[in-house]
TORKOL-4160 file (C-alpha; in steps of 0.2 Angstrom, whole numbers, padded with zeros to 4 digits, m for minus):
335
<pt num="1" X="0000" Y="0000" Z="0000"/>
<pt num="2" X="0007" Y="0015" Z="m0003"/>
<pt num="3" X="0011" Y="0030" Z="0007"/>
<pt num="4" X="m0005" Y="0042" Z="0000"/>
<pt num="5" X="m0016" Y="0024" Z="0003"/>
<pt num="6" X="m0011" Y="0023" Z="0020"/>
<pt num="7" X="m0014" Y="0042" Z="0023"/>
<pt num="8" X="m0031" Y="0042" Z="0016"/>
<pt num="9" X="m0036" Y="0027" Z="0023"/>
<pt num="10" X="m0032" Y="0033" Z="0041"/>
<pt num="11" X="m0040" Y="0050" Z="0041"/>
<pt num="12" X="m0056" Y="0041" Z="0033"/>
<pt num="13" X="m0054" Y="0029" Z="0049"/>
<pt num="14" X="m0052" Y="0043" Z="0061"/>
<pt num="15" X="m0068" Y="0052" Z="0053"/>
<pt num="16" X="m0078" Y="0035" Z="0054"/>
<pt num="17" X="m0073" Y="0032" Z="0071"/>
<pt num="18" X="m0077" Y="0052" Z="0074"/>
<pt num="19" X="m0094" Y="0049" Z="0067"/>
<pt num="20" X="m0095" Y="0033" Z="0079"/>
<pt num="21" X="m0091" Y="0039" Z="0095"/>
<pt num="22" X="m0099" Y="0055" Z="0095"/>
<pt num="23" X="m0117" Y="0052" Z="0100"/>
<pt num="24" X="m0131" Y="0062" Z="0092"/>
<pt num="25" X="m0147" Y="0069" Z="0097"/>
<pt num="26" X="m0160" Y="0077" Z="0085"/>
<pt num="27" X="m0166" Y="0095" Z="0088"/>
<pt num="28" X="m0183" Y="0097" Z="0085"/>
<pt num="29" X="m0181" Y="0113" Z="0084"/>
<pt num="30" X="m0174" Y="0111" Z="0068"/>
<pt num="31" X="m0185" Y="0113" Z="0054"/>
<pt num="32" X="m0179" Y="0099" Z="0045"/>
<pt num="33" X="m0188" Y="0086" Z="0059"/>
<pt num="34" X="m0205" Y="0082" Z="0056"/>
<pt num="35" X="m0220" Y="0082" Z="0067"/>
<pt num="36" X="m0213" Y="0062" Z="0073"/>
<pt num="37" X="m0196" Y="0066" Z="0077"/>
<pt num="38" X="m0191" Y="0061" Z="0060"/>
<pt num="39" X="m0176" Y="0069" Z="0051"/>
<pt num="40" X="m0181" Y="0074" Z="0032"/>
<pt num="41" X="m0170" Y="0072" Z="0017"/>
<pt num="42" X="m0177" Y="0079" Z="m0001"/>
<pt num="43" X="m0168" Y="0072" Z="m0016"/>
<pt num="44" X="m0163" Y="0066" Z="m0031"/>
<pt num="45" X="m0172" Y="0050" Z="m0034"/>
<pt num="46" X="m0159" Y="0039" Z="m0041"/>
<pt num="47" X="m0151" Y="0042" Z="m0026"/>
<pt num="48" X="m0162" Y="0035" Z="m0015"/>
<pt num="49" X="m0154" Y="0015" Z="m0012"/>
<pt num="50" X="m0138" Y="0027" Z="m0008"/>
<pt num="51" X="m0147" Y="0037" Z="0005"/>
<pt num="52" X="m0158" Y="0023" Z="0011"/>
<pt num="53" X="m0140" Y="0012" Z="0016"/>
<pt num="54" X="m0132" Y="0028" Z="0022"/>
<pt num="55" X="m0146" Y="0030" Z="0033"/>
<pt num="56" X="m0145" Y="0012" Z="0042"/>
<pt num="57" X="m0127" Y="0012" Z="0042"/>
<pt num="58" X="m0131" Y="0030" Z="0052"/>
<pt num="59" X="m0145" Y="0024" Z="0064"/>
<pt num="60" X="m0134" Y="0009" Z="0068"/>
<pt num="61" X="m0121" Y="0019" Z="0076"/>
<pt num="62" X="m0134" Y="0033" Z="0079"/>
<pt num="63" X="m0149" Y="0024" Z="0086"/>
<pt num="64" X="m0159" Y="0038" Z="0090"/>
<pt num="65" X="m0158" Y="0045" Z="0073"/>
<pt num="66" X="m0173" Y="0041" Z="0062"/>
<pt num="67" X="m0175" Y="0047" Z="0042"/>
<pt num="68" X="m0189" Y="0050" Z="0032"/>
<pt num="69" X="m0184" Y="0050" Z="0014"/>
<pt num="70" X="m0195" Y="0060" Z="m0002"/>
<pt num="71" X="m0184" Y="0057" Z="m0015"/>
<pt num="72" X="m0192" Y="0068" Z="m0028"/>
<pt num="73" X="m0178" Y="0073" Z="m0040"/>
<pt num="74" X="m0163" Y="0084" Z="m0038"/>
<pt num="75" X="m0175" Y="0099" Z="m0042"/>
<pt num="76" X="m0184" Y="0095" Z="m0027"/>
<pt num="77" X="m0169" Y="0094" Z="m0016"/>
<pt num="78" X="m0164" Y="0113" Z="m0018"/>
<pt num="79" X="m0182" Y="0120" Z="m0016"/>
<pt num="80" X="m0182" Y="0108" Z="0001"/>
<pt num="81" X="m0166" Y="0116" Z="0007"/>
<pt num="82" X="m0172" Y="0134" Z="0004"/>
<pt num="83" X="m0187" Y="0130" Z="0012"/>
<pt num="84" X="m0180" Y="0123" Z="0027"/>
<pt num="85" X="m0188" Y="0106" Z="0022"/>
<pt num="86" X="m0173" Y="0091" Z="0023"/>
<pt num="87" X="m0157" Y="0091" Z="0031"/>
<pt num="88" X="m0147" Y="0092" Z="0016"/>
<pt num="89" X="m0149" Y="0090" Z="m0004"/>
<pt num="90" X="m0144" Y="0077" Z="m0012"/>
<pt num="91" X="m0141" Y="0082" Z="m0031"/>
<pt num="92" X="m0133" Y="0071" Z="m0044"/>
<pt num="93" X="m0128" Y="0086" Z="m0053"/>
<pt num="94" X="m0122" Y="0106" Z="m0050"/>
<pt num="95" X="m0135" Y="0118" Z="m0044"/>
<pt num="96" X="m0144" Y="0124" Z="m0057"/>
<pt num="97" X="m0143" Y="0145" Z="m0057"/>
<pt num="98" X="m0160" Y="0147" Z="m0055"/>
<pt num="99" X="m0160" Y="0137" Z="m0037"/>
<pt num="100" X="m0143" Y="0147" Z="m0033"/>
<pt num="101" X="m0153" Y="0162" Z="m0035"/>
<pt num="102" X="m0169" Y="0159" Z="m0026"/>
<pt num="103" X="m0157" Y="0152" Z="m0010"/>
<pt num="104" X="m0146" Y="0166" Z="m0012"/>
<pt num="105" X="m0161" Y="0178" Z="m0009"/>
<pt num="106" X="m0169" Y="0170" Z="0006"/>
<pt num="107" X="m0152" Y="0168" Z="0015"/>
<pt num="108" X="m0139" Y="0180" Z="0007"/>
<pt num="109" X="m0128" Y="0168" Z="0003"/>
<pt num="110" X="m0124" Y="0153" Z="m0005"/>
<pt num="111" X="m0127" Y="0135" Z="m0001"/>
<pt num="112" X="m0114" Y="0124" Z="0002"/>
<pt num="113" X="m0107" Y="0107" Z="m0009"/>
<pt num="114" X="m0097" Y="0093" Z="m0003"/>
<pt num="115" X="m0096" Y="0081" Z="m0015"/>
<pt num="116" X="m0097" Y="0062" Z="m0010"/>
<pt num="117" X="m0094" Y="0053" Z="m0029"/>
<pt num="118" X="m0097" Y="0053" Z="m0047"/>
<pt num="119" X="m0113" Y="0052" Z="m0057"/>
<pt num="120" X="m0110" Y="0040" Z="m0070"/>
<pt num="121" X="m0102" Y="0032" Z="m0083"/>
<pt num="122" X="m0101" Y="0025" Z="m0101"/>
<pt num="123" X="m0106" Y="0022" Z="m0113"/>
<pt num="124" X="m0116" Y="0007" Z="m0107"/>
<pt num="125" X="m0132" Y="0004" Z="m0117"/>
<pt num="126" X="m0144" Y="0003" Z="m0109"/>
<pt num="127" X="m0139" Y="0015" Z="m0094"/>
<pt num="128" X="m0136" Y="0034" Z="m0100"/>
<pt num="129" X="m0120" Y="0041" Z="m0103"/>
<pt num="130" X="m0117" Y="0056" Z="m0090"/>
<pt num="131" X="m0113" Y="0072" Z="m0100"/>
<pt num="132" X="m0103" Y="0071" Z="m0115"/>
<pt num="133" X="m0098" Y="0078" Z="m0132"/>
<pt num="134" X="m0105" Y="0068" Z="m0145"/>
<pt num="135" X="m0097" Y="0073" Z="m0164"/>
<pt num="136" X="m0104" Y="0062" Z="m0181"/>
<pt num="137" X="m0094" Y="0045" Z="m0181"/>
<pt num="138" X="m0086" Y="0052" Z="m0197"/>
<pt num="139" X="m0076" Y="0068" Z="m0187"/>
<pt num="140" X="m0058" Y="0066" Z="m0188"/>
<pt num="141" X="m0052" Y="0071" Z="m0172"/>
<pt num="142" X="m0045" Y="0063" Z="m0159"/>
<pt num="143" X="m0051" Y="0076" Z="m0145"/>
<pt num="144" X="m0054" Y="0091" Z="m0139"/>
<pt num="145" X="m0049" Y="0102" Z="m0122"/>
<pt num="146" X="m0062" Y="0111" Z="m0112"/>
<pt num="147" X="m0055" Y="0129" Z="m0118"/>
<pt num="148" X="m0059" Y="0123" Z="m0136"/>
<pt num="149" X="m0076" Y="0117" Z="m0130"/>
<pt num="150" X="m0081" Y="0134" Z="m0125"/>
<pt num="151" X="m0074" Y="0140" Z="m0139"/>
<pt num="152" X="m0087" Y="0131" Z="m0150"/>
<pt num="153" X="m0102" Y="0133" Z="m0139"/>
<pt num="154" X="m0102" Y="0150" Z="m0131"/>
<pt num="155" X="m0097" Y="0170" Z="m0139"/>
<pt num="156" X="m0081" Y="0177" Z="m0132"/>
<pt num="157" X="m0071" Y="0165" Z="m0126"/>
<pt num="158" X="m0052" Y="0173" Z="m0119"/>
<pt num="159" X="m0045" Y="0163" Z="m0133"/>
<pt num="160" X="m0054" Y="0169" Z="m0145"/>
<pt num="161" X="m0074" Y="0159" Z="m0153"/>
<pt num="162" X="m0072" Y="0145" Z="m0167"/>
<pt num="163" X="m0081" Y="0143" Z="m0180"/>
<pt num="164" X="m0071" Y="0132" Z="m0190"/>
<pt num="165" X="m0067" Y="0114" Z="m0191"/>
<pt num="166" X="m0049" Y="0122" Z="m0197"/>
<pt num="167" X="m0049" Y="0129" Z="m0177"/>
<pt num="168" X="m0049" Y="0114" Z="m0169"/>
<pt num="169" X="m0035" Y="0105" Z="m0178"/>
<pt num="170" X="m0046" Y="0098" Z="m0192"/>
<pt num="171" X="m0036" Y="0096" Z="m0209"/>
<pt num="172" X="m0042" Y="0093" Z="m0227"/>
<pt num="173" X="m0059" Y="0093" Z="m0231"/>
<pt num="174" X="m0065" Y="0097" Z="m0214"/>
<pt num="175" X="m0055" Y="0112" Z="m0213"/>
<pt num="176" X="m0065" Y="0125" Z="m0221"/>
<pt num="177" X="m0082" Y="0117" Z="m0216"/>
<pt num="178" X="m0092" Y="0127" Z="m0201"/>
<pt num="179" X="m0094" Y="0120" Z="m0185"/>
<pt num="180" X="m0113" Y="0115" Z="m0183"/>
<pt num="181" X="m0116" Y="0116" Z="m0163"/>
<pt num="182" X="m0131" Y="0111" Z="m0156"/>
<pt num="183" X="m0140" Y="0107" Z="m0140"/>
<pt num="184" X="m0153" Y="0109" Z="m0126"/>
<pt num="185" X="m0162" Y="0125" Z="m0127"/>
<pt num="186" X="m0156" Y="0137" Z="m0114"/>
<pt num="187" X="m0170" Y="0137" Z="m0099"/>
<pt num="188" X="m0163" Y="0135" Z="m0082"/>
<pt num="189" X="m0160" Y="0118" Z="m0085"/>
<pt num="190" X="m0145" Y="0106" Z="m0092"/>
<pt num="191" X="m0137" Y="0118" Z="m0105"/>
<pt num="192" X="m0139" Y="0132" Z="m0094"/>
<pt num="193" X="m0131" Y="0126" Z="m0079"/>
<pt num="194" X="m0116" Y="0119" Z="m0091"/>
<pt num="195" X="m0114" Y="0136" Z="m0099"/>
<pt num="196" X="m0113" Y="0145" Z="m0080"/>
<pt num="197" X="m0103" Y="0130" Z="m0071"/>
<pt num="198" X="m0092" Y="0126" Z="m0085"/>
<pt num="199" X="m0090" Y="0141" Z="m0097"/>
<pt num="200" X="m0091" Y="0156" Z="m0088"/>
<pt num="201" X="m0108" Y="0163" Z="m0089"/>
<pt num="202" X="m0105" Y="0166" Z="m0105"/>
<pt num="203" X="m0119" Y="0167" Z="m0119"/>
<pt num="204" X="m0120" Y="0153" Z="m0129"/>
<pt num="205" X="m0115" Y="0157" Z="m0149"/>
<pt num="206" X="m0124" Y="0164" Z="m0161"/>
<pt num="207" X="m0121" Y="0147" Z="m0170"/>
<pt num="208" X="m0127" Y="0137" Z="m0155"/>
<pt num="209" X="m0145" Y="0126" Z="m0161"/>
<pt num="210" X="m0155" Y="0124" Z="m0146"/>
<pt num="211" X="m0167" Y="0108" Z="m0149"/>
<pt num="212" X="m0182" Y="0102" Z="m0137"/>
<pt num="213" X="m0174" Y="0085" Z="m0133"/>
<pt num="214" X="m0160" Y="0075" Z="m0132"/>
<pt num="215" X="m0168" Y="0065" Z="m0144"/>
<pt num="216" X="m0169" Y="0079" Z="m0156"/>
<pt num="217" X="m0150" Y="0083" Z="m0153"/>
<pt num="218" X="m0142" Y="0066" Z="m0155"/>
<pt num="219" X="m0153" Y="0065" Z="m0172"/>
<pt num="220" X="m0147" Y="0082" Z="m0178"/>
<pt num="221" X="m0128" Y="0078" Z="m0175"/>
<pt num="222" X="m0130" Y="0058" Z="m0183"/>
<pt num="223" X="m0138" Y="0069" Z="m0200"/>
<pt num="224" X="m0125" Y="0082" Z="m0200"/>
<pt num="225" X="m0107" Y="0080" Z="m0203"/>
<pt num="226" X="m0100" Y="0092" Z="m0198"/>
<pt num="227" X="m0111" Y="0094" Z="m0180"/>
<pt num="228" X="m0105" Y="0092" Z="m0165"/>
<pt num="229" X="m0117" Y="0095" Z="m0147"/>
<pt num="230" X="m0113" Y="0092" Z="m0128"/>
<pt num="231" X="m0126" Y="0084" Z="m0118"/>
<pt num="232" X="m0131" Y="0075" Z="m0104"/>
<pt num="233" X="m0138" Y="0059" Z="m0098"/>
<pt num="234" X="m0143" Y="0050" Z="m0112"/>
<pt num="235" X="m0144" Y="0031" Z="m0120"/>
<pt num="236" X="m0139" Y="0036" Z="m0140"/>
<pt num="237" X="m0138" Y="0018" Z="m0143"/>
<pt num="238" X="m0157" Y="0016" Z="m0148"/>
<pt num="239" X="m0157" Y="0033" Z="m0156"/>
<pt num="240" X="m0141" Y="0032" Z="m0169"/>
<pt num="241" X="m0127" Y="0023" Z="m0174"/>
<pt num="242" X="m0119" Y="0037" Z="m0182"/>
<pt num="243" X="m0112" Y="0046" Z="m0168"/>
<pt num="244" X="m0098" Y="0044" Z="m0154"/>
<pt num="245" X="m0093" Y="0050" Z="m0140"/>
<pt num="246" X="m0076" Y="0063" Z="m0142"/>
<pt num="247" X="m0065" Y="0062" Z="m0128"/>
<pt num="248" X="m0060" Y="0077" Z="m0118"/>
<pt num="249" X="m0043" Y="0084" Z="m0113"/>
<pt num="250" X="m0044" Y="0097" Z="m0095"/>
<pt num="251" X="m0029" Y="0107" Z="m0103"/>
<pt num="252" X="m0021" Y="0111" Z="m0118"/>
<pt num="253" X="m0006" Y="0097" Z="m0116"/>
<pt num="254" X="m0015" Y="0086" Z="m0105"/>
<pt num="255" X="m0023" Y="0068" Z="m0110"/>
<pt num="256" X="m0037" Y="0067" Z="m0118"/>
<pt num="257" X="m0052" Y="0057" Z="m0109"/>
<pt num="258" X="m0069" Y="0049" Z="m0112"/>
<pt num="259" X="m0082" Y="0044" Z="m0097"/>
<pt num="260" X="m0078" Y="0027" Z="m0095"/>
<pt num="261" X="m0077" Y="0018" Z="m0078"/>
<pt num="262" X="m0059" Y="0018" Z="m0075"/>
<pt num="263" X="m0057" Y="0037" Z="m0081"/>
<pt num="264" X="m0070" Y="0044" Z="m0070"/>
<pt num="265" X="m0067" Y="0033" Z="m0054"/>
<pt num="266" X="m0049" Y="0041" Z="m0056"/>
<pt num="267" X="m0058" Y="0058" Z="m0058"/>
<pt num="268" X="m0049" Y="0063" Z="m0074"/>
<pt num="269" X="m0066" Y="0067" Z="m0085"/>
<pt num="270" X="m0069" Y="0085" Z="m0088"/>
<pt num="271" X="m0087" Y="0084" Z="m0088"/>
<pt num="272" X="m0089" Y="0073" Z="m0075"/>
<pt num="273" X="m0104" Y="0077" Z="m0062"/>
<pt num="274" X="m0103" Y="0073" Z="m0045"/>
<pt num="275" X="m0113" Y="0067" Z="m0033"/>
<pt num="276" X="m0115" Y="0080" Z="m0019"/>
<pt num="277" X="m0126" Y="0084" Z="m0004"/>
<pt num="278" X="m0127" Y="0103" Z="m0003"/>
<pt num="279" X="m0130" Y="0111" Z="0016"/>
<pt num="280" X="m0135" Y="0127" Z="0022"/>
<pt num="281" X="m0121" Y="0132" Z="0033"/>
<pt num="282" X="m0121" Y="0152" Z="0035"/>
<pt num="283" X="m0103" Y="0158" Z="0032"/>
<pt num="284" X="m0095" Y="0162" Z="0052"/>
<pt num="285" X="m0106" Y="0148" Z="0058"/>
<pt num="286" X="m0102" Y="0129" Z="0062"/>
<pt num="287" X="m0113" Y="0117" Z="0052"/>
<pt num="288" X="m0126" Y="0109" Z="0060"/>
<pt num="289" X="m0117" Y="0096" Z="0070"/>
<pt num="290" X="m0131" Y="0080" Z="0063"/>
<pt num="291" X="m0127" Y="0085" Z="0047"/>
<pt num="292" X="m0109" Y="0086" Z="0049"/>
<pt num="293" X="m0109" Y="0070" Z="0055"/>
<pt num="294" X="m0119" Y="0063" Z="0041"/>
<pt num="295" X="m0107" Y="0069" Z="0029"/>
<pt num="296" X="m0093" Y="0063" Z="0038"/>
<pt num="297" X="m0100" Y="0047" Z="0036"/>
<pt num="298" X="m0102" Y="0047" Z="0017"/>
<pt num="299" X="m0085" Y="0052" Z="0016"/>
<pt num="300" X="m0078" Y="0038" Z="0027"/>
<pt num="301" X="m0075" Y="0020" Z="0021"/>
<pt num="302" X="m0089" Y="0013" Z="0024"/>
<pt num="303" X="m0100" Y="0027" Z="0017"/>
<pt num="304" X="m0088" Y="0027" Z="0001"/>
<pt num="305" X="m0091" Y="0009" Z="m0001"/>
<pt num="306" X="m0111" Y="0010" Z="m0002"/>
<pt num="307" X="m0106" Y="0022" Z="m0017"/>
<pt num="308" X="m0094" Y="0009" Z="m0026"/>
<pt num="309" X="m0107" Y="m0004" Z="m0027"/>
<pt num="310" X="m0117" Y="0005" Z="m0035"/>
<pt num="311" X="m0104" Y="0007" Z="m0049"/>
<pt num="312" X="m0113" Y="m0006" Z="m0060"/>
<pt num="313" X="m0132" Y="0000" Z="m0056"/>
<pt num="314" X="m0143" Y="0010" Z="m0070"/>
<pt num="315" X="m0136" Y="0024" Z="m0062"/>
<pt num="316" X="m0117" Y="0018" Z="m0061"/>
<pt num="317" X="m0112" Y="0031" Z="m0046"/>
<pt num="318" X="m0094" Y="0029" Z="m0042"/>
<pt num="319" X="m0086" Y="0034" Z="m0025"/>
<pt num="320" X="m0071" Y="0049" Z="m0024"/>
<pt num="321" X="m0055" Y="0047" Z="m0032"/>
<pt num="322" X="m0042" Y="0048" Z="m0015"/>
<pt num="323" X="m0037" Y="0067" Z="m0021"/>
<pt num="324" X="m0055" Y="0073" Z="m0021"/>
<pt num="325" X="m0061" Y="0061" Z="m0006"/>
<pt num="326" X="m0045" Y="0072" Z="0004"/>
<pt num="327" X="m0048" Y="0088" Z="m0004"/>
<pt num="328" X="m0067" Y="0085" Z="0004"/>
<pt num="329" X="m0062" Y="0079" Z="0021"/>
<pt num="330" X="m0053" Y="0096" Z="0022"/>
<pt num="331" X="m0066" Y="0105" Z="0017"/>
<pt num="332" X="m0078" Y="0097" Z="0028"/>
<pt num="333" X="m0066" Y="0098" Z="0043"/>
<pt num="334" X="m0068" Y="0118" Z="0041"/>
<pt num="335" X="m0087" Y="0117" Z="0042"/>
């Protein structure tokens, strides 16, 4: 084992016994516990096996702690925390602007992620594939970084907007051809929070074709040559056979990467989306010591390991690489 394995593996044990010996009682002055004692969670539904084993592995060592779960989507889970409704959200995916907005407004400031795995991988017909680029099966090249990405998709990128094939590295034939960029339309939803978490706020191009579905996108892109479009969650293998998935490169320099198993359990994916439980912890204030302890436990051995066997399910979640699971224990430590 080496000396990071050892190092990690300690401080997760030192949190797990933390968690463990520290006993718990719920507040009911909390607005999160409902009328029977019980402590609320509001989700994503696809999480719910996850929360459900977190939850037992929490009563065990925490046997007056009781759960009551409404896993309603992670558009319910933001909503709930802004409310005051569940004790954290659990969200399979960044917070969307529109949510960040309405919490920053009730509370002044922003609510806070820790992150406790990855959502997805693939391809794997007949799970989705967690957002990706997808190019027809007939585009040349080998991959792009994520500043060329934002090149394509949004106006005014620092390096400059691309709007040729030629741009991107693309020779003969391709190289005087126009990029065709399409996507989801811009309404709060998937291509929005993209454009605010991984492009800078910035507009999307004038170029962009926004489509209803992701149907409507994959389709678009198999029928067009010279397309290319970045989406989320999808299954293209019923839909066409004449697209693929284009790997993706975090730096100009850096490896290229596509969202197998292997690349994002390492947490080298560029468009990987975690899985996080976002908390309302005021900034000057000490989170609320249940939650803290909650999270403590997701983050611990035992808590990562509920994560990893789901690594095969229709949802394929996948526990922290050992960099991000320590760049979140230090983060949570400071709560």
């Amino acid at each position: 084992m080496t000396l990071l394995n050892k190092t990690a593996l300690a401080a997760c044990c030192v949190l797990a016994s933390a968690v463990q010996a520290a006993p718990l009682g719920v507040d009911p002055a909390q607005t999160y516990v409902n009328r029977d004692g019980t402590v609320a969670i509001v989700g994503n539904d696809g999480l719910e096996e996850v929360i459900t084993q977190l939850n037992a592995l929490f009563t065990r060592q925490h046997p007056q702690v009781r759960f009551s779960l409404h896993m309603e989507g992670s558009s319910a889970g933001m909503p709930a925390l802004t409310a005051g409704a569940t004790a954290f959200a659990p969200l399979t995916r960044d917070m969307w602007p529109g949510d960040q907005a309405a919490f920053r407004q009730v509370f002044g400031y922003d609510a806070t992620p820790v992150r406790i795995g990855y959502n997805g991988h693939g391809p794997r017909p007949p799970a989705k594939t967690p957002p990706a680029v997808y190019v027809h099966r007939d585009n040349p090249l080998a991959g792009l970084t994520m500043e060329q990405l934002g090149q394509v998709f949004t106006a005014g990128a620092p390096g400059g907007d691309a709007n040729l094939w030629s741009q991107l590295g693309a020779t003969g034939d391709w190289a005087p051809r126009r990029i065709h960029a399409y996507g989801l339309r811009d309404d709060g939803g998937f291509a929005t929070g993209l454009r605010h978490a991984r492009f800078g706020k910035r507009p999307f191009a004038a170029r962009y074709e926004a489509l209803a579905s992701r149907e409507a996108v994959i389709r678009a892109v198999a029928a067009d040559r010279y397309g290319i479009a970045v989406l989320g969650w999808v299954n293209v293998a019923p839909i066409s056979d004449q697209v693929r998935v284009l790997p993706l490169a975090a730096a100009r320099g850096a490896p290229y990467y596509g969202p197998d198993k292997v690349t994002v359990r390492a947490g080298n994916y560029p468009l990987t989306m975690p899985v996080q439980l976002y908390v309302n912890r005021a900034p000057g204030k000490r989170l609320d010591p249940l939650v803290k302890a909650y999270l403590q436990l997701a983050l611990s051995p035992q808590g990562q390991a509920i994560i990893l066997a789901q690594q095969d399910s229709e949802e394929g979640y996948l526990p922290l690489s050992e960099q991000d699971l320590q760049a979140e224990i230090k983060k949570l430590d400071a709560l």
